[in-house]
N, C-alpha and C positions, 0 to 999 in steps of 0.2 A: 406470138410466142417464139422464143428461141429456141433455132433445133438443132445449131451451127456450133458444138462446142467442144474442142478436144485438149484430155488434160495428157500434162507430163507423163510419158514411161521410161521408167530407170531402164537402162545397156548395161553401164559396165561402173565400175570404182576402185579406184586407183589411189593410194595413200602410202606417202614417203616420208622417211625418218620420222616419224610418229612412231614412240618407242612402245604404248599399248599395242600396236598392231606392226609388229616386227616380220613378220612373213615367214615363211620356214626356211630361208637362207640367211634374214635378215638385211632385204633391199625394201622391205615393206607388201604390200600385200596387193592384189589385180583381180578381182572379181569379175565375173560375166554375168548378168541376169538372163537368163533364157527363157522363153514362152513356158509358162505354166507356173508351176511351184519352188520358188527356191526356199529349201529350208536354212534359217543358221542357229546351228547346233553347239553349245559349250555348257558348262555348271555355272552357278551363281556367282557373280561379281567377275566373268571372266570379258565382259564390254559387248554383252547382247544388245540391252537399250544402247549404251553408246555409239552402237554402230547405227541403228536404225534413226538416231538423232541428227550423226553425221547425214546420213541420205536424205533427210527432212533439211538440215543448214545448206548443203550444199544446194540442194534447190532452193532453198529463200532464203540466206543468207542472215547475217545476226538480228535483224528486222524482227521489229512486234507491233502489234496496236498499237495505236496510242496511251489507249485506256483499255486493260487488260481487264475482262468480265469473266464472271463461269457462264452467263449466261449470253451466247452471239446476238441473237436476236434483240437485247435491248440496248446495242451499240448507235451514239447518235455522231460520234466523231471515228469518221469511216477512211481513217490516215494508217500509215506505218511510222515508223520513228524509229532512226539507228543507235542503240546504246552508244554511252561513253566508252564503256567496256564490254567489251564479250570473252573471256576465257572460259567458257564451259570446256572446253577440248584441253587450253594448256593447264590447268586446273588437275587434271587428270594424269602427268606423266610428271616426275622429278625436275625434268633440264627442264630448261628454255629454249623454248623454239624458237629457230631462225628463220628467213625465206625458205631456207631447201625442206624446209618441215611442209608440207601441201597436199591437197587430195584434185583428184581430179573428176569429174562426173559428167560419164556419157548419156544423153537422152533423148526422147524425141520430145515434139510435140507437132500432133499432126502429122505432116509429112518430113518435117524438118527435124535436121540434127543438129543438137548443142551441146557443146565440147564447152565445160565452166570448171576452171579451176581456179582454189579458194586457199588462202593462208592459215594454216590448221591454229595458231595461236589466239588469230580474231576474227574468223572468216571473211576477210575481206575479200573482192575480188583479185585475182592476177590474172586474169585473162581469160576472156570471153569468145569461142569459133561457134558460130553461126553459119551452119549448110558451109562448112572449110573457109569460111572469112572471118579475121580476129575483126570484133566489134568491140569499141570502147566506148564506156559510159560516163556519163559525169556522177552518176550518184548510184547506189545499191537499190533506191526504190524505181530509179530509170530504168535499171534491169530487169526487176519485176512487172515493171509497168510495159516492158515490151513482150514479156515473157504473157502478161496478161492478154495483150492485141492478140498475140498468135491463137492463145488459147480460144478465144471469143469471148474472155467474160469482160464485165466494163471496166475495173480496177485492179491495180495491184492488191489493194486491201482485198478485194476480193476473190481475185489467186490465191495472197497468203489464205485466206479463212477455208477455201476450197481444197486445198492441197493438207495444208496442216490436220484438219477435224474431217475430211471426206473420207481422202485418199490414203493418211495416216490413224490407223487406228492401234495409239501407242501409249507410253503414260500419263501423258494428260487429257486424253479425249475428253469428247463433253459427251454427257446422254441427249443425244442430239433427241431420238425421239420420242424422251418423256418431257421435251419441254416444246411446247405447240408453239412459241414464241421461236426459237432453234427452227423450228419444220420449215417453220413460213420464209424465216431468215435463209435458208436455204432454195426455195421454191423460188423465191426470188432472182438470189444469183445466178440458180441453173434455168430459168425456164420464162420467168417474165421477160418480156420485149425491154428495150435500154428507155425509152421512154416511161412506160408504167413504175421498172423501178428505181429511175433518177426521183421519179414523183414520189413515190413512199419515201424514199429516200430524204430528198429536201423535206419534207412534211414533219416526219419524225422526228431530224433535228430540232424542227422550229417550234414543234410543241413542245419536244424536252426543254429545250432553253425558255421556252415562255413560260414554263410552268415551274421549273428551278428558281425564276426571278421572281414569279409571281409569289410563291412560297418565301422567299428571303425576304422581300420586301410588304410580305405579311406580318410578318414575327418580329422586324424590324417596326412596322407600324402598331402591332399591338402593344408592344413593351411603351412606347412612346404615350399610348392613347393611358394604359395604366400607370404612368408617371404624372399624370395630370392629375390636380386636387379635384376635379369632377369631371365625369363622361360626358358630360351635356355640356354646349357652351354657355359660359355663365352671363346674368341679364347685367344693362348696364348701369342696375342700381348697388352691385356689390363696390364698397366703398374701398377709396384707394390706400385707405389707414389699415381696412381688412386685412387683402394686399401685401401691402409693405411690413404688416406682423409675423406675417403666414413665413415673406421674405427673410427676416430678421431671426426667425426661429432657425429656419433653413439653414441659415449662414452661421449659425451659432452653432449650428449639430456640426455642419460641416467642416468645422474647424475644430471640435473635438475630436473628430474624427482624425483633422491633420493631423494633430498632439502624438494621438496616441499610434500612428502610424508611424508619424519620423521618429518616437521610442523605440518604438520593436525594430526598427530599420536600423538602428543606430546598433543596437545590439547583435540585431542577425549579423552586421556588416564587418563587426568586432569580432564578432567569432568566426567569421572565415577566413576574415586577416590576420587571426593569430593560428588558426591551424596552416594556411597557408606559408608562414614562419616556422611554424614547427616542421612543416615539411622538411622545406628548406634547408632546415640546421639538420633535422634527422639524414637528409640526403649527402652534406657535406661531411656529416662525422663518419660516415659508413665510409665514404670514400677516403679520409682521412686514417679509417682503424685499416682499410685495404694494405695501404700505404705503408703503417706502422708492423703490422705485418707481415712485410715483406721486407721490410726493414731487421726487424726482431729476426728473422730465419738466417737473414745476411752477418749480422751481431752475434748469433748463437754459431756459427758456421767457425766464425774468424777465432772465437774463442777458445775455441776445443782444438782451432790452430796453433792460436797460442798457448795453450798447455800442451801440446802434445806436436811439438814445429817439425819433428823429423820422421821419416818411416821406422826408425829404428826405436822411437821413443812409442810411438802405437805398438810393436812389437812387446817391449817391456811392458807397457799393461797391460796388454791382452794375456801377455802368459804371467801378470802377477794374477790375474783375475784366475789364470790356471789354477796355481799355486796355491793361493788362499782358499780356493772349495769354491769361489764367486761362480766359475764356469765364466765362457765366453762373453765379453758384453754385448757383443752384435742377435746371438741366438739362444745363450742362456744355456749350452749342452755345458755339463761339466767331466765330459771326457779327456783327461790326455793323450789321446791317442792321435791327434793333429798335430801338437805341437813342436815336433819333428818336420813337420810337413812345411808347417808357416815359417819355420825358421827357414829354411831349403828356398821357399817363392823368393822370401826377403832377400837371401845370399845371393840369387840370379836376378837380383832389380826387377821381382815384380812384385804387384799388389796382393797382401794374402786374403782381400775380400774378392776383387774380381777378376785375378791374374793378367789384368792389363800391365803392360812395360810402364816404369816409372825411372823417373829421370832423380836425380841426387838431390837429397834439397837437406835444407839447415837454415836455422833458426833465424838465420838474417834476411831472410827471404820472406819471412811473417809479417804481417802488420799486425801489429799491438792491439787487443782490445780488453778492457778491465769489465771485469762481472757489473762493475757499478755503472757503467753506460747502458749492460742489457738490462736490471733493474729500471734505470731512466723510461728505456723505451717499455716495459713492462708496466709499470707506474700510468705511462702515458697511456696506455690500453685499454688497462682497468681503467681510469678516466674518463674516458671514451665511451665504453659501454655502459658505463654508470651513465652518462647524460641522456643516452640513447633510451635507456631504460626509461628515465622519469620523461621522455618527450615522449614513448609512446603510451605511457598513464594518462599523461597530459592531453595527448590528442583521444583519446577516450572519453574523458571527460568533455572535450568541446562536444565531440558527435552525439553526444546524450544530451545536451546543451542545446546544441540544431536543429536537432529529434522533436526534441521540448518545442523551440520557439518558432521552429518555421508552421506550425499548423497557424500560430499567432499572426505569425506575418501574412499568412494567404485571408484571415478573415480579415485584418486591420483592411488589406488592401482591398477586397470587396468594399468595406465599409465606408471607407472613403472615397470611390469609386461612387459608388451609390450616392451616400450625399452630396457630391458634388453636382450628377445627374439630378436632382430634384432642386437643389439651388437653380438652375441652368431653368429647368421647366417653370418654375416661379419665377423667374427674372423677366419670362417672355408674357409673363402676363402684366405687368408692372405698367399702369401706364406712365407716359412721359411727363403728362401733367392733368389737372387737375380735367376731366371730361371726354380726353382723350388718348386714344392705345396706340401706342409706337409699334407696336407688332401684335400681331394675332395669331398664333400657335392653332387654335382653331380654324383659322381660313386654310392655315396650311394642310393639313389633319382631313380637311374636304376634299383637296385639289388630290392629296396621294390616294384618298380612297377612290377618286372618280378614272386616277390611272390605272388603279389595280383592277376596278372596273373593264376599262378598255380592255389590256393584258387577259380576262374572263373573257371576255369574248370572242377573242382572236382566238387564243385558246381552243374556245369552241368549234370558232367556223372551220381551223384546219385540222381539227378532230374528224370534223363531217365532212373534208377533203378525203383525209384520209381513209375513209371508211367508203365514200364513194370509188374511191381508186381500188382498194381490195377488193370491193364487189364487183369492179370491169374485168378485172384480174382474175378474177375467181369464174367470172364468163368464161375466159379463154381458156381454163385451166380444164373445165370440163372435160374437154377433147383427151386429155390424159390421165385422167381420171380412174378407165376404167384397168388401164394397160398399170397405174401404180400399184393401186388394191391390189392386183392380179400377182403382181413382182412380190410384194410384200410378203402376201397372203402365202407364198409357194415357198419363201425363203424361210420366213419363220417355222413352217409346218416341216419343213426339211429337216432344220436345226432341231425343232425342241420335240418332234415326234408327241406334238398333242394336237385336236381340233384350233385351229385358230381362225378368226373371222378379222377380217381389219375394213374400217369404216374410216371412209374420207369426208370427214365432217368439214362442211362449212358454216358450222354456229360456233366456234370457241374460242368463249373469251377473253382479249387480250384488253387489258391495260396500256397504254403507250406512258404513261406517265401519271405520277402520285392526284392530281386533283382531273385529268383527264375523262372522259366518258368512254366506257368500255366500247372495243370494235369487235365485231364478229370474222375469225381470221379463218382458213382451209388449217385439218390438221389431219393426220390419224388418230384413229384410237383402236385401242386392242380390244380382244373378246376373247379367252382361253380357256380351257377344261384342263383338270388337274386333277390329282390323284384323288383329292376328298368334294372338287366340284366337277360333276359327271355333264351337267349343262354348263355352257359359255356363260363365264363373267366377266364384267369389262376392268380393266386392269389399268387403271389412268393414271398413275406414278410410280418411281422407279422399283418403291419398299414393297408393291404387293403382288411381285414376283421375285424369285430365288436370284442370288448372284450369278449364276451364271448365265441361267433364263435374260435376263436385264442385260449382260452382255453380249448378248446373241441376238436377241431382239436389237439391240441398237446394229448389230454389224450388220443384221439383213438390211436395216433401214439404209446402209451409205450403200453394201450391194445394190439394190433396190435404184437409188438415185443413179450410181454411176452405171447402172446398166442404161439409165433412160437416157443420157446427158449424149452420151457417146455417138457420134451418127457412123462416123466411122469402125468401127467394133474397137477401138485402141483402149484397154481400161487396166488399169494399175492398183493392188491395192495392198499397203503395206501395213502387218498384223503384228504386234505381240499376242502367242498364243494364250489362251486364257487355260492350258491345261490341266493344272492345278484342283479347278472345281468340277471336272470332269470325268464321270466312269468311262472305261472303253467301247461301250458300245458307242455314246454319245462322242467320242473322239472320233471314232470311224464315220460316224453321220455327218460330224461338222467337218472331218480331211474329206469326202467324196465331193461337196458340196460346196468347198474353195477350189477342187480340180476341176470343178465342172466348170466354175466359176472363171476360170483361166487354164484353159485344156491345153496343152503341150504341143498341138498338132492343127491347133488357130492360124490361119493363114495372117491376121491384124493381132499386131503385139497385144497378148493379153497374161498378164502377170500377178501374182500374189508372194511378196515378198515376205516371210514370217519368221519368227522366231520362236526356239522351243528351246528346254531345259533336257538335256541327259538323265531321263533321273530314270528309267524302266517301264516308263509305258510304250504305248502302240503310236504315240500321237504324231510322232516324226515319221517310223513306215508308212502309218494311213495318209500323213500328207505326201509323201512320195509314191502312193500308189502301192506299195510293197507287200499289202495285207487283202487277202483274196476275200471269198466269201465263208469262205469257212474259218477266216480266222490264221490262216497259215500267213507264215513271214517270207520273202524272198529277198532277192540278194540286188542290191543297188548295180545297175550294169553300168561298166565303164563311159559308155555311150551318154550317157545321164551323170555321168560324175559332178559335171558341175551346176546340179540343182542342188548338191547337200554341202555346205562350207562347214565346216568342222572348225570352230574359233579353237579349241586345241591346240590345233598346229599353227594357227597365225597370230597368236599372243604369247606373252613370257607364259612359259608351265608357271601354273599356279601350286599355293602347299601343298595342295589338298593331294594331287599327284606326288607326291613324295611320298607316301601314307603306299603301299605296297599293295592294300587291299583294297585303296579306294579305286587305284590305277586299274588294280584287276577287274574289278567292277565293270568300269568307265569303260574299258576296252572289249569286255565280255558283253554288253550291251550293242556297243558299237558292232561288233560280229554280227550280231543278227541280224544285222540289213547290210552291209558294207562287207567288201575280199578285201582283210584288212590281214596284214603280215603278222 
């Protein structure tokens, strides 16, 4: 067994020109993680999960599976794979990040220090110090795959799945221990020898792929075997006139078939190519009435120039509009009590709508335009829209049309489809001439069943590999056995304050694959007392305990592992608080119980990075120790400042803080654990 195995613990995080995390000067933000509990505290949508994402990227970088499961345990392709694109970070802030936009992350593993700093826009690397020397990689899964050596486990794949679902308990966890298939996937990477789980490993695959093929080229085979005019091969007194009728009908469907395919084809093909024209024409008149337009405002502009070429000629009808009772044409007031005043702008050359200086102007200065050219362009308008109008009736009409005949088109083409397939199957029986068969569709029909055959058996025999290798595996696992139970058994009873029993079963069943024969894997299972069952009952899935119960019971399980894995005492674990579904006593039980878990005053780095919501519980004092036994609050000491990150002060203020009383809130909270000014 393996007992050599030390994972990542986060130091420090360093994050520049990244405008969500502006800092309180605005150089960006510098984090410390220190032994014990750091809490990070802000309201909803202020970049809680985003920060904890960033701490999960930066150590693995934009890297995924290959083939992404809910389920770890039934991974047969055990690769990473780098996106085309990765912007979950630039996604997040307006600009565009440049180079100078980056985060930095300090940490160990082991005894070793790794200084990885990453490009906030696609997390690529920029540079790698290892124990103060820059190391260069050739690939991002190179990095992890040495990140893996140090750590002891055998893969990068299995770094990433170690770090991401162990050590990261965030928005995507999985319920690692309601699914027994998850346990073992685990047991595995922390604890089997590299020999035992290369072997499950290759095993696994080669069954999923024999039995994916065997399965495809079943279904393939029976549709073939039901396209034949009989299941049995036929004797060799069926006459070749039979035959060649059977043939003849065949070919006769199958070209009714054609007919009435290339009709509906012919039609569907017509009506996309004339909505495709209507587009078309719809898209050039729009662009066109743009034009005209703009045109018409340029026409209407020159015109009322030329009726009206001089300032003084605007003057005379402004004040006949006086005169006649019309009032102003600009605003409609009918007072004269300006009309003194616009005369006065006018006599000092300026404009009496927006007293800007104007310079002398006369009628020769105009360009002509007659009413009967802005009609033209008006004419042309109405034109325009009228077309627009009857093309989009017109393309109404096609889509009801489409509607109609595409269900036409998907049967014709089944149907054709199919009769061809049965022509194809009758052709193979035809013989060449009169006594003798040019092919035999039946001999063939033998040879793929005696393959799928082989394929069944292979199958089997590395089924029964696999199931021998568990059972050696499951020898050696004894020896930890009773130290698991024990870890489990104390965390959960911790957490949910009920009788809990946990049994390390080695009979439960796993599936490795759809036609596969069940193996008997190592798992826990649970045994609880509750409020309305006063004896233990065993609780085998996630629905038949409470939300929060299911999430607590899964945290003890990665406590649980990462306490075993550790030789060194080095153990990290990073929480989105679940405090939400929580009363306060049950806060206080689950903060002692993460402090204990990573105590402040551990000689080997031991840390719980967590996040928590402002919103007026005890749950952020109880994780910083601040809440005694009787319930009293005390005051965050300087000394300790930097276990509590306050995203407040290292993000843009959010609305919510505009609101007078929410601020008052936010800050009256914050008082009670914090010498806040």
């Amino acid at each position: 067994m393996r007992t050599s195995i030390s994972l990542p613990v986060i130091e420090r995080l360093v994050v520049r020109n990244f405008s969500l995390y502006p800092g309180k000067h605005g150089s960006g933000i510098d984090i410390i993680f220190d032994n014990g509990i750091s809490v990070i505290a802000g309201i909803n949508g202020i970049g809680k999960t985003t920060l904890l994402t960033l701490l999960l990227r930066m150590l693995l970088g934009p890297s995924n599976p290959e083939k992404a499961t809910k389920n770890v345990g039934r991974v047969s392709q055990r690769r990473l794979v780098e996106p085309k694109k990765f912007d979950f970070f630039s996604s997040r802030v307006p600009e565009k990040l440049g180079e100078d936009s980056f985060a930095t992350l300090h940490f160990s593993v082991g005894g070793r220090k790794i200084e990885v700093a990453r490009y906030m826009r696609d997390m690529r690397i920029k540079s790698v110090k290892i124990s103060g020397r820059k190391h260069v990689h050739s690939s991002e899964t190179d990095f992890i795959e040495e990140l893996a050596d140090m750590s002891g486990v055998l893969s990068a794949y299995d770094f990433h799945m170690i770090v991401r679902y162990l050590q990261f308990f965030g928005e995507d966890r999985l319920p690692l221990l309601w699914e027994p298939a998850a346990q073992f996937e685990f047991f595995k990477v922390l604890f089997f020898d590299k020999s035992t789980a290369e072997t499950l490993n290759r095993l696994f695959a080669a069954i999923q792929k024999i039995d994916s093929e065997y399965r495809n080229r079943t279904n393939i085979f029976n549709r073939k075997r039901d396209s034949l005019p009989s299941p049995a091969r036929p004797t060799i007194s069926i006459e070749a006139e039979t035959t060649e009728g059977q043939l003849k009908e065949a070919r006769e469907t199958a070209a009714e078939a054609e007919v009435e395919y290339l009709r509906i084809k012919e039609e569907y093909d017509s009506l996309y190519k004339e909505e495709r024209q209507l587009l078309l024409q719809s898209d050039d008149g729009e662009i066109r009435l743009a034009e005209l337009e703009a045109q018409f405002s340029q026409a209407e502009a020159k015109f009322i120039l030329k009726s009206l070429p001089t300032l003084k000629d605007k003057e005379r009808f402004l004040m006949q509009g006086y005169a006649t009772g019309c009032g102003c044409f600009i605003c409609g007031t009918k007072s004269k009590k300006q009309m003194p005043g616009i005369s006065k702008k006018i006599r000092k050359g300026h404009c009496f709508v927006c007293d800007s200086q104007t310079a002398a102007t006369n009628s020769a200065n105009v360009t002509p335009i007659s009413s009967i050219e802005i009609r033209k362009i008006e004419d042309s308008m109405d034109s325009i829209r009228h077309s627009l109008s009857a093309n989009k009736d017109k393309l109404a009409d096609i889509a009801e049309h489409i509607t109609r005949v595409t269900p036409l088109m998907r049967s014709a083409t089944t149907k054709r489809a199919l009769s061809i397939q049965v022509v194809e199957a009758m052709d193979t029986l035809r013989p060449a001439d009169q006594g003798q068969q040019a092919y035999d569709v039946y001999s063939e029909m033998d040879r793929e069943q005696a393959e799928l055959d082989e394929l069944s058996r292979n199958r089997k025999n590395y089924t029964a590999e696999y199931r021998a290798a568990v059972d050696s595996a499951q020898e050696k696992m004894s020896g930890l056995k009773a130290d698991l139970e024990a870890r489990l058994t104390n965390y959960a009873m911790e957490f949910l304050q009920e009788q809990v029993s946990v049994a390390f079963s080695r009979q439960t069943p796993f599936k490795i694959a759809t036609g596969a024969d069940r193996v008997n894997i190592p798992a826990f299972t649970i045994k609880m007392t509750s409020s309305t069952h006063k004896l233990l009952s065993e609780r085998s899935n996630s629905s038949s305990v409470s939300e929060s119960q299911k999430e607590f019971l899964d945290l003890a399980f990665r406590m649980t592992l990462l306490d075993m894995v550790n030789n060194q005492g080095n153990k990290m674990l990073v929480i989105e608080t679940p405090e939400a579904s929580l009363d306060s006593w049950f806060m206080r039980r689950a903060a002692d119980l993460m402090r204990s878990f990573a105590p402040e005053d551990s000689t080997a780095p031991r840390k719980v990075i967590a996040t928590s919501n402002l919103n007026g519980t005890e749950m952020i004092p109880a994780l910083l120790g601040l809440v005694d036994t009787n319930g009293k609050t005390s005051k965050l000491s300087s000394l300790r400042s930097n276990h509590f990150i306050n995203l407040l002060e290292l993000t843009p203020s959010p609305a919510a803080l505009a609101h007078g009383q929410a601020a008052q809130l936010l800050s009256e909270e914050l008082g009670r654990f914090l010498n806040v000014e």
